[in-house]
Steps between C-alpha positions, in 0.01 A plus 500: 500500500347798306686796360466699798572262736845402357607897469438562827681173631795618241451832698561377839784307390696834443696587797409881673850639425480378130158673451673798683738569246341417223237772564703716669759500182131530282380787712803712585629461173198649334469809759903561426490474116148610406639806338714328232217228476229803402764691261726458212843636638783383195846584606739455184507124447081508504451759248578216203310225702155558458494181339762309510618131446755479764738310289839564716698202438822726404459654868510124675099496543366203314211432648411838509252494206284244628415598801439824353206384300271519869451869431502452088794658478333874578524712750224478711585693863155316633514149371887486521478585858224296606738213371831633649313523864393178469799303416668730780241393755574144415870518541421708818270167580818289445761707707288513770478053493893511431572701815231317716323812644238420704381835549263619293538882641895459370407296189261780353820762584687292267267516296436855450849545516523267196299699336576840553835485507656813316677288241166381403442818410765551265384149333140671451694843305577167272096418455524307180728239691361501850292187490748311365786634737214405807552167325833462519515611877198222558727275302801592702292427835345238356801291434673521827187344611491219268892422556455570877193286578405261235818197455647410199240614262438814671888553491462458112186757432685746701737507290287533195290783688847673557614508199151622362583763744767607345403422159216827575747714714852399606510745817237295685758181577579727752165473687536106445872541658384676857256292522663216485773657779181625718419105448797357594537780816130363589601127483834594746240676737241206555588346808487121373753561209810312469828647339568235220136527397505836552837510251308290278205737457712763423709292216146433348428859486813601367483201257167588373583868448811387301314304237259764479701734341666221317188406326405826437839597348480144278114621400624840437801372223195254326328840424775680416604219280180429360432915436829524374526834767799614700450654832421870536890730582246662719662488845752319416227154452684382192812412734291234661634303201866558518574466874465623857748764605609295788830755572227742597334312725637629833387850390179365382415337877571815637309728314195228474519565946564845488176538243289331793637740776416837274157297430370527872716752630636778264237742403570640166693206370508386106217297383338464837213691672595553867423836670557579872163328610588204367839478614347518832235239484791314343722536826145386707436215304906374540489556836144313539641218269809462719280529821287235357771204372698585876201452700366214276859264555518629846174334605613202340846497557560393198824728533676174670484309154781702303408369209193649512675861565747433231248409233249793620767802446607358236145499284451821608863640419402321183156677444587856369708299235214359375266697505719735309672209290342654177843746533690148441273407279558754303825645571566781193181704687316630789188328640229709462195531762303314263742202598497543853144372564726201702583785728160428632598229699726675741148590617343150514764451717458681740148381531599159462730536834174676686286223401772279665462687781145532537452105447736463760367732796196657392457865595446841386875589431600297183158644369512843558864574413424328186215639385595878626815418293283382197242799523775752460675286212136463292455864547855572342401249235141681445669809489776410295363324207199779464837724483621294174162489351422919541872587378473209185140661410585839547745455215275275290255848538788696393637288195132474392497882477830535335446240268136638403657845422796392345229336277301784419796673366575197272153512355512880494835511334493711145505241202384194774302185315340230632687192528819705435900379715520660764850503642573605863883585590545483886348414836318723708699778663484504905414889510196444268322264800635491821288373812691731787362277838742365730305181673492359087958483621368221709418290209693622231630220240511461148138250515349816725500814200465805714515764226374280175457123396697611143852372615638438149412639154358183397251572827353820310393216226333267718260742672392667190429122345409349780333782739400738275348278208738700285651288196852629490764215438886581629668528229819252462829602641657595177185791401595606922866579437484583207237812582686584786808544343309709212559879431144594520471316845748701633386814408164432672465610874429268800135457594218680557665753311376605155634351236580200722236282319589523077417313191780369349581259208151366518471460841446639884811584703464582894832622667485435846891462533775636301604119412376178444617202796479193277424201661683212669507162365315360803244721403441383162579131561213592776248644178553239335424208781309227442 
């Protein structure tokens, strides 16, 4: 058989919905993100990551680095998404197998939806690890496959591929964790199932995501042992070591639920991205879901097994729990919407119980309720990321100017050498750049910079090294305080004013603020990772 022959035999043994996605995820995902693909947008964490290593053992990612080596450790918006929509489109190829839709019209939804996704966007404002966190969501998906469909030894490389997960990005568990619930709520539905297997299935599942995180926590300590590292005090990550806070745990359940509910339904609400259109699609889409499953068992009448009843409410009861289980996870901080991609599935969902529907009695409803429901989300989604990406290079624009002028009047400084310290006290006051637009609200979090990417006074540093081409090493905390706290320093005014950039001592002192903020440990155990 020639070359040609056995591609397009390998071709035709690729079910329609599985092409569907995969192109669909591919397609949509380019149109959505093309803009941060085509530009260099840094927020704060980028502006030091032009090249990078990706050594982040001390923050729990282990297996960060290698994975990391696809884009050569540089960030490269074009390359680095090529490979993030690719390894998306394959997990989308995955979920679509896992939940059996045999529509290809609803498979490609979930596929675009995979890709376009808001959170996705906020994972793309992190460009130099996007590939690898498209990795660790294909991982994720990938391993509820292998423990769901392929026996013992499938059980086994699940596992591992969890735990690699993990090992790049601990949030994404969670997309491994609905997915094994949608699984298990699939399994109940299927007309043929039986309760104890049923049971069963849902023991393996909850086995194999247990050992996950077990080997990735016993991987994890060989680093750290091996490194001699301790875990980053950032977010509380260095009490993984010394205990759960199990007396919080009631409070911890409820806020982890209540999270959820402001996700899809408060607009405004902390680290989320909801707005009034969204909240209503977000009503539609429950109500279509609900329409859907009710319809679905009714035809059946499945609803005179009460297992099956019992076991359905309670995966979906369970659902919001883990999708959001990175708040457990982590219980000393806030999931961020760059953890929430699992939120995702809430959609799948929805699409999985139409393509229930639509297998069952064929028509236009299950279809068109769907896919109106879809249209509006993807246009949110278009709409929304675009939003992060304008606001996030609308400061990058605006720190670029700063920093250039703040520049010139280095190098224009009286009694200025080449090569000479330069010593900046202070971040960037809000007055001096302020982007005054109300949609940017909509988006607003600490990986979004509105007014400038130069967070921290070690940020100032970065861009002029890094962004500029402009040799000026921070000086070490000591040379920081102890200008700060110098008479000359505070007898200089604030910046731009004259006399706000001196010589003194030997070397160049900026006053941006009337004191230095020395740094937290995480931050220099962070410097000095490896």
């Amino acid at each position: 058989m020639s070359m040609d022959q056995q591609a397009r035999a390998l071709w035709q043994r690729i079910k329609v919905p599985q092409k569907a996605a995969f192109f669909s995820c591919l397609i949509t995902g380019y149109l959505v993100h093309l803009y941060a693909f085509t530009n260099t947008i840094p927020n704060s964490d980028g502006l030091d990551r032009v090249y990078d290593t990706q050594q982040m053992t001390i923050s729990g990612r282990w297996f960060l680095h290698f994975v990391s080596a696809l884009n050569d450790y540089t960030q490269m918006p074009a390359a680095i998404g090529l490979l993030s929509l690719l390894f998306l489109s394959l997990a989308a190829v995955l979920v679509t197998e896992l939940l059996s839709l045999k529509s290809g019209v609803l498979a490609g939804i979930a596929g675009a939806l995979m890709a376009a996704f808001p959170c996705t966007g906020y994972m793309f404002l992190y460009m130099f690890t996007a590939s690898a966190y498209s990795i660790a969501i294909f991982l994720a998906v990938l391993s509820v496959w292998l423990a769901a469909r392929r026996g013992k030894g499938g059980w086994l490389l699940g596992v591992l591929c969890l735990a690699c997960s993990m090992g790049i990005y601990q949030a994404y568990v969670t997309v491994a964790i609905s997915l094994s619930l949608l699984l298990v709520l699939r399994e109940t539905l299927r007309p043929k199932a039986q309760c104890k297997k049923t049971i069963a299935f849902g023991v393996r599942m909850a086995a194999y995501l247990a050992a996950g995180a077990v080997l990735y926590y016993i991987i994890l300590m060989i680093f750290l042992k091996v490194k001699d590292l301790e875990l980053l005090s950032y977010l509380g990550m260095d009490a993984a070591s010394s205990g759960y806070p199990f007396g919080q745990l009631p409070r911890l359940l409820v806020s982890t639920y209540a999270q959820v509910f402001r996700f899809f339904f408060c607009a405004g609400a902390d680290n989320t991205f909801a707005n009034g259109f969204l909240v209503a699609v977000d009503i539609l889409a429950l109500l279509a879901g609900v329409y859907f499953l009710v319809r679905y068992v009714a035809d059946r009448k499945l609803y005179r097994d009460g297992w099956r009843i019992a076991i359905a409410i309670a995966m979906l009861a369970l659902l919001p729990l883990g999708m959001n289980f990175g708040q457990l996870l982590s219980p000393f901080s806030t999931p961020t919407p760059l953890m929430k991609y699992a939120f995702v599935t809430v959609y799948l969902l929805v699409l999985f119980a139409a393509d229930l529907c639509d297998s069952r009695q064929p028509g236009w409803h299950a279809g068109a309720l769907a896919a109106s429901t879809s249209a509006l989300l993807l246009l949110f989604c278009l709409n929304t990321n675009n939003l992060l990406y304008t606001a996030s290079a609308q400061a990058h624009r605006a720190t670029e100017s700063y920093a250039t002028r703040l520049l010139s009047r280095i190098e224009s400084c009286p009694g200025y050498e080449t090569g000479m310290e330069v010593v900046i006290i202070g971040t960037v006051p809000e007055e001096q750049l302020s982007a005054d637009i109300p949609s940017y609200a909509q988006v607003s979090h600490y990986s979004v910079p509105e007014n400038s990417a130069l967070l921290r006074n070690k940020h100032i540093y970065y861009y002029l090294n890094d962004w500029l081409n402009f040799p000026a090493e921070e000086p070490d905390e000591e040379t920081m305080i102890a200008v700060s706290a110098s008479e000359e320093f505070a007898d200089m005014p604030l910046y731009p004013a004259q006399g706000s950039v001196q010589v003194i001592d030997g070397r160049v002192v900026v006053k941006l603020r009337e004191s230095y903020t020395p740094k937290e440990d995480y931050e220099i155990a962070y410097e000095q990772r490896r």
